[in-house]
N, C-alpha and C positions, 0 to 999 in steps of 0.2 A: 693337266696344265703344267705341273712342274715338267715332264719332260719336251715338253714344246721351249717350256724354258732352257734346256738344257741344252737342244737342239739348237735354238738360235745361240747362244753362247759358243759352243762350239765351232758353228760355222762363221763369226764375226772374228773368235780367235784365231781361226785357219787365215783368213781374208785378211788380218790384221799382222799375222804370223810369216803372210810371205811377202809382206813390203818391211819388213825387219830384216827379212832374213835376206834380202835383197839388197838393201842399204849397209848391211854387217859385211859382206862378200862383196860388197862395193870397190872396200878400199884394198881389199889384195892384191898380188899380182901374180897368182895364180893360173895359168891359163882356164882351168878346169872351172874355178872357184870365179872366172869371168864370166865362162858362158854361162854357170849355175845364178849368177846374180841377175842377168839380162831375162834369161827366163822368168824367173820369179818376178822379175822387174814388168815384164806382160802379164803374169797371174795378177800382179797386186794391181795394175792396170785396171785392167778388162774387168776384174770382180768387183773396184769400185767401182766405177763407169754404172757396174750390171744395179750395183745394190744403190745408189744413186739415183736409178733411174726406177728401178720398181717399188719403191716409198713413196715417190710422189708426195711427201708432207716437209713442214718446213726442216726437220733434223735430218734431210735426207742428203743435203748438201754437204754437210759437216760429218754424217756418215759414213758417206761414198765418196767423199773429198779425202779424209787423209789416207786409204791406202792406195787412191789415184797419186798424190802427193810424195808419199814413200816411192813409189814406183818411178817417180820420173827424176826424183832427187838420185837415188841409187843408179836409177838409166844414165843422168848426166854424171854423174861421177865418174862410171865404170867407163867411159867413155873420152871423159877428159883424162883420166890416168893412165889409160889402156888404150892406144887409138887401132 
């Protein structure tokens, strides 16, 4: 059981780790460091969206909502600063 538990921590850090790392690279003006935040900016998308949807219970919203949230916060950033 512990490593089930370790497992899920892992993968929530990952999920959690790249609407960070997307919203951090947000505010650069990098070229490199723009495209790498819009990508992660779809990681952290798409893996809440994913983890959101296969909970199915009531924490699932608050789950899968903040790195949808990271993701779209960093997307409109990189976007408004970087057109």
């Amino acid at each position: 059981m512990e490593s089930l538990a370790a497992l899920v921590t892992v993968l929530l850090i990952t999920i959690y780790g790249s609407g960070v790392i997307a919203l951090a690279l947000a505010w650069t003006s990098n070229r490199i460091a723009i495209i790498v935040s819009r990508v992660f900016s779809f990681i952290a998308m798409a893996s809440g969206f994913w983890l959101g949807l296969t909970l199915m219970n009531g924490s699932s919203v608050v789950l899968g909502g903040i790195p949808v949230l990271l993701g779209v916060a960093s997307l409109i950033i990189s976007i408004r600063r970087n057109p």
